[in-house]
N, C-alpha and C positions, 0 to 999 in steps of 0.2 A: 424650437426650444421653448418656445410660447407657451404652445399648450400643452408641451411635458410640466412647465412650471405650473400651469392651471389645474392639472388632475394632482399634481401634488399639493398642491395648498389646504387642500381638507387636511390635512394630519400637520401642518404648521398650529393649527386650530388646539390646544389642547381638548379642551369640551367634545370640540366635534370629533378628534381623534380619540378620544376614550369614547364614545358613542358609536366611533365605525368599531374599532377594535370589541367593542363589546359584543355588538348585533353579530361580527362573524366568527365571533366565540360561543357564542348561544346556538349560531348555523350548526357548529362543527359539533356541536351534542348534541343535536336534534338528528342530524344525518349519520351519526354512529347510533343513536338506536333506533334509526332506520333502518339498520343492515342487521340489527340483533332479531333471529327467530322468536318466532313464540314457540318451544317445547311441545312435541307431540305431534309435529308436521311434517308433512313429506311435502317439502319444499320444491323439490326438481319435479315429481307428477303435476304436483299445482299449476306451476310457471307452465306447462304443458296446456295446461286448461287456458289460463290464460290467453292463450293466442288463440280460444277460439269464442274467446267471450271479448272479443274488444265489439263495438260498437251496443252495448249494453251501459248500463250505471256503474258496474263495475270498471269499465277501463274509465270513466271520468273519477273514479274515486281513486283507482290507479296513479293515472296521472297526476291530483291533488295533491298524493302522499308520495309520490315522487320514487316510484314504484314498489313503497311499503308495503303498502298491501297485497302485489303479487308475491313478495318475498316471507306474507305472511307476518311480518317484524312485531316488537310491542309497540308500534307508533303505526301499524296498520291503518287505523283508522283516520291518524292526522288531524291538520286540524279544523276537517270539515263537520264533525261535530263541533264546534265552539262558530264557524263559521252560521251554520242554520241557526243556532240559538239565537245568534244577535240579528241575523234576519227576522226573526220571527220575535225578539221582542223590538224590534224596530218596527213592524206592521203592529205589533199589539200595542205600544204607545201611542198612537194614532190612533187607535179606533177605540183603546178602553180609559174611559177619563178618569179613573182612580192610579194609572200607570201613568198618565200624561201629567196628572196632577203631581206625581211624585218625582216627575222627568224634570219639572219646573221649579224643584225646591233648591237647584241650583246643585254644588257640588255636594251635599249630600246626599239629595237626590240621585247627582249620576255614581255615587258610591253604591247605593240600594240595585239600580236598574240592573248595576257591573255584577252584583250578588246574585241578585236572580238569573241573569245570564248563566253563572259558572251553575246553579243549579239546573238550569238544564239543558245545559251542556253535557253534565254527569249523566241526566236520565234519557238524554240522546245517543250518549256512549253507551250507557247499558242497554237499551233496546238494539242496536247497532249492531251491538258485539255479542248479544242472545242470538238475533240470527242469522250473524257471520259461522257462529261455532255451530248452529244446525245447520246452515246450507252445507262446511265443510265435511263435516262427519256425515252427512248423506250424500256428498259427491261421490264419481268415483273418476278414476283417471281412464286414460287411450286403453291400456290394456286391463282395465277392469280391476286396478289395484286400491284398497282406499287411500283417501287423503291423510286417514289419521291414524297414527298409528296401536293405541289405546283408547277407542273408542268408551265411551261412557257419561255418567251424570259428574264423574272425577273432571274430567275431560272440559263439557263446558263449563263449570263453575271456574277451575284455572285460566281458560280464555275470556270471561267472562270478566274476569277481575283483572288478568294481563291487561287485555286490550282498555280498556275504561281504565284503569292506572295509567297506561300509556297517552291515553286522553287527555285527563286531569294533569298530565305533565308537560302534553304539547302546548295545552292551554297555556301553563303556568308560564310557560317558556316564551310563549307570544307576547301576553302581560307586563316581560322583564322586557323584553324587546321597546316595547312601545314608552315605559315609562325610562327607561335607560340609556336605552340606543336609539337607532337613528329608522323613522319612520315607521307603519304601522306593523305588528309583528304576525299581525293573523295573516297579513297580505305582502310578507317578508319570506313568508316561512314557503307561503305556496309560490312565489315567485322564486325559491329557490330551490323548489321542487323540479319545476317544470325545466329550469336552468341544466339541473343535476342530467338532465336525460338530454342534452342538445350533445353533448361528446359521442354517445352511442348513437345518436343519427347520423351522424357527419363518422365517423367510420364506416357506419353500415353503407351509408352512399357510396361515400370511396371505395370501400370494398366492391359494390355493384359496377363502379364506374371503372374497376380496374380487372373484374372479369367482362366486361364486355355485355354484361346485363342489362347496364345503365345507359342509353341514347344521352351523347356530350349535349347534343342541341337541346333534349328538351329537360335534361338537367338545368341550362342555361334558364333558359323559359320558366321552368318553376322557382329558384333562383330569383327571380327577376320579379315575378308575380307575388313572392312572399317581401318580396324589397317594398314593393307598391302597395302591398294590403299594409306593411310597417309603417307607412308615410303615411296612408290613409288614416288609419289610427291615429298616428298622432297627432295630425289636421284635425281629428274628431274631438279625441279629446280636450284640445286646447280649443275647441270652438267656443264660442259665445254671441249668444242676442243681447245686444245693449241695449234697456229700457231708460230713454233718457229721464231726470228725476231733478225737478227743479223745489227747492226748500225757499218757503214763502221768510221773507223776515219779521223779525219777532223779538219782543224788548222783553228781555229779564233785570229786571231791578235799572240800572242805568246802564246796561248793555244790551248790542243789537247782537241779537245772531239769525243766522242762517241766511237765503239770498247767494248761496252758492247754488250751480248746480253739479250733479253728478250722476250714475247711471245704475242699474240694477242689470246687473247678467244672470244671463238666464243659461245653462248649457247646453248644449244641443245633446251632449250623450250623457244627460242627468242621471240615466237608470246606472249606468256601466257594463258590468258583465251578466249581473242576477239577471235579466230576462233569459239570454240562454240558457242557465243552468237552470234556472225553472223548465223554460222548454221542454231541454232532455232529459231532466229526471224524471218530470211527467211522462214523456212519451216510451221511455227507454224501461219503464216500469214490465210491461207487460213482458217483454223481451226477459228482461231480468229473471221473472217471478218462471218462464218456461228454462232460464239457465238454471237455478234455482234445484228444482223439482225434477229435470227431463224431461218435460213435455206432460202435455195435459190428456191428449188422445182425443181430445175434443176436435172435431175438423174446423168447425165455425173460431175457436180460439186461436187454432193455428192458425188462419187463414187473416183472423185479423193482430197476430202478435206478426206475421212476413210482414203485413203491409207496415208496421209500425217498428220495422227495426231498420237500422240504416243499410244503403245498398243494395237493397232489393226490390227497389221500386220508384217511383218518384212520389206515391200518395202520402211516406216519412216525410220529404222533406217539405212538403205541400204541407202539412200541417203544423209541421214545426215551423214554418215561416209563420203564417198567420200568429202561433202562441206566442212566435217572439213578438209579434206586432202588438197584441194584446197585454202579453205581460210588462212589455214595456209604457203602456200605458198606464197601464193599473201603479205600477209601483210608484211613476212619476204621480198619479194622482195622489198615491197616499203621501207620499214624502214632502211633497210642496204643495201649499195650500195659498192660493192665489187672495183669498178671500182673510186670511191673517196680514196676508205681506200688505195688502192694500191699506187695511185698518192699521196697520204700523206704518206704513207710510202719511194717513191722513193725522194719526195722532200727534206725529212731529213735526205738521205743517208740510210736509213733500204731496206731490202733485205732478203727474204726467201730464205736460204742454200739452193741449189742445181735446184732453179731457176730464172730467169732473170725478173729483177724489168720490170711495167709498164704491159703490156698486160697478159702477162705469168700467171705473179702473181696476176692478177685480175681473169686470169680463174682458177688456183687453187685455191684461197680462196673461190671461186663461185662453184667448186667441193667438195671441203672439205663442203663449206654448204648449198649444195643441200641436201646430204647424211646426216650429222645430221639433218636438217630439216626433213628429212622422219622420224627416229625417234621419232621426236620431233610429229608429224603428227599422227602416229601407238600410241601413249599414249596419245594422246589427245581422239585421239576417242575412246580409249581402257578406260580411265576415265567416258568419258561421256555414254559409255556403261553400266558401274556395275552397277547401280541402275536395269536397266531394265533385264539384263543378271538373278542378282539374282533374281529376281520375278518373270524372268518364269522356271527357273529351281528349286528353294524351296519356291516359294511365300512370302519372303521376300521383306517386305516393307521398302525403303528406303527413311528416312525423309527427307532426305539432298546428293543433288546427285553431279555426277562429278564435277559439274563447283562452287557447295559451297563447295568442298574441296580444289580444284585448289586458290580459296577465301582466305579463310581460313588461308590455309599453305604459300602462298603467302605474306599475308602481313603479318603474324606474325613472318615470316622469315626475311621481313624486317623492322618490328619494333624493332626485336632483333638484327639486323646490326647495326639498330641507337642507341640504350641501350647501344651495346656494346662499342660503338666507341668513347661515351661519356664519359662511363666507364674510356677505358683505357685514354683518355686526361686528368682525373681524377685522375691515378695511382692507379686505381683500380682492380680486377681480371674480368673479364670479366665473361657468362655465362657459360662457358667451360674452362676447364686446358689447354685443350689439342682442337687444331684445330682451326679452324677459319670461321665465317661464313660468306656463300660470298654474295654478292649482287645481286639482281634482275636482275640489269639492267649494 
């Protein structure tokens, strides 16, 4: 009865109960127009195509939009245009000092950053959706029928403006999320994507498992292996390096302060899930561009689009390990700057025990996370591996692979930081007796 009283205390919460109730009223319109077609599609030839274009950029855009976009819908494209934008102005505030200077001017700063985001966001939906509507209208389906059924320049101007409308709305819709409801809405919305499709694997299984298709044992076994990668994740993401951080004391007017000490965490899976989707959008490109097209008739391009598509060799995932190794670096280098946290730690009088504030302590915190980042790098790719690993050692098919469990345990981790914290300003028990769950970021 415990802990049926614990999952109900969030909605004793007024605030937090209008905050849940809101976020899965916002779900429940976002996934009704993901069911709504876009006009002039042949929707059952597509889904057709589909199943032989997964391990390409389109089944990861699939799965983002939570099968939107096999369905064709106006929320096709989901909301991984809004998602790149703010990756991409998150590397350009680091690197360009007229966007950092503007990152710094506090909340109207992050008002401006939020602006340019939504702009281009729009110009990622429309390039997007320019040649979403020419790949479609030059497909054609199994029996040579086309995709569309009014082919023209009518044709992409309407999907053009469909899809980028539908864009501009998924945006909007994350935006209400975030400022209303409960946790982030960009990473709401794809976590309820991914959600949306765990019902039709778990039939499809049963179904396999009740003709006789499915081996009980090594159902079990994968099972059991997706239990272990979900533990693992979670160990990752709650990991942390504690930099211990001693504050010298210090007299302001006729008061002593500081003389405490305290620590600086460092995370071990700082990147999250962006080094994978770097990975395979990179690698899944050339794959894409021959789904795309039909084939180039070039031999040399074939030969190097088999070796970079998944399951057809081991030299995809040979290289996709290494990018994730890399881009996991690159991103932790740009994001955390060892060499600020230092000089904000010497300007307040903090100081790493048994080294000397200012350069020192920039290259040890820059040591200390080199090395957990290697970590962090060996289980990223070590995640994004088990799908593939299991199916060619037991032929276990994997519905839902690394980077939707990374998903997954991700935000639900941190929607129950937010539950909880609401909880206790509440005087309420929180999800656990005992421990504390830590935050993402």
């Amino acid at each position: 009865m415990k802990g049926i009283e614990n999952i109900l205390n969030p909605f004793k919460v007024y605030e937090l109960r209008k905050r849940i109730l809101f976020s899965l009223a916002v779900l429940a319109i976002y996934r009704f127009g993901a069911a709504a077609p876009t006009p002039g599609v042949d929707t059952v030839a597509l889904g057709q195509i589909f199943q032989q274009a997964k391990g390409t950029i389109i089944g990861m855009l699939d799965m983002f939009s939570g099968g939107a976009f096999e369905k064709f819908s106006v929320f096709a494209l989901g909301i991984m245009p809004y998602i790149s934008a703010s990756i991409i102005m998150s590397l350009l505030t680091k690197v360009m000092p007229s966007l950092e200077k503007i990152q710094k001017e506090g909340e109207v700063g992050r008002k401006k950053i939020n602006q340019y985001t939504r702009y281009l966001t729009l110009a990622i939906g429309i390039i997007q959706a320019s040649g979403v509507s020419i790949w479609i209208q030059n497909m054609q389906g199994l029996q040579g029928e086309s995709m569309v059924l009014t082919p023209g320049i009518g044709f992409h101007l309407m999907t053009i403006v469909t899809l980028t409308t539908g864009t501009a709305i998924v945006m909007w819709l994350g935006e209400q999320i975030t400022e209303r409801g409960i946790g982030n809405g960009a990473s709401l919305i794809i976590f309820a994507n991914i959600i949306s499709q765990i019902p039709n694997g778990i039939l499809e299984s049963g179904k396999l498992l009740f003709t006789g298709e499915r081996n009980p044992i090594v159902f079990i076994i994968g099972l059991a292996v997706i239990l272990v990668a979900i533990a693992a994740t979670v160990t990752m993401i709650q990991g942390h390096r504690k930099i211990i951080v001693q504050y010298a004391k210090r007299m302001v007017g006729r008061k002593v302060y500081g003389g405490q000490s305290t620590h600086l965490p460092l995370q071990v899976n700082m990147a999250g899930v962006i080094p994978i989707i770097f990975a395979s959008s990179l690698l899944t490109i050339p794959a894409t561009i021959l789904t795309f097209f039909g084939g180039t008739g070039n031999p040399v391009m074939e030969f190097i689009v088999n070796q970079l598509t998944p399951g057809r060799g081991a030299t995809y995932y040979v290289i996709e390990t290494a990018a994730i190794v890399f881009f996991t670096y690159f991103y932790v280098a740009v994001i955390f700057n060892p060499v600020d946290v230092a000089e904000n730690m010497r300007k307040y009088g903090g100081f790493v025990p048994g080294i000397r504030p200012g350069k020192p302590t920039a290259e040890h915190i820059e040591r200390v996370l080199k090395r957990i980042t290697f970590v962090g790098a060996i289980f990223l790719a070590l995640i994004n591996l088990i799908p593939s690993l299991m199916y060619g050692a037991m032929k276990i098919p994997f519905h839902f692979g690394g980077t939707s469990i990374l998903i997954v345990v991700g935000v639900a981790l941190d929607i129950m930081r937010r539950i909880e914290s609401h909880l206790l300003m509440g005087h309420y028990d929180g999800f656990m007796k005992k421990g504390k769950i830590k935050g993402r970021f």
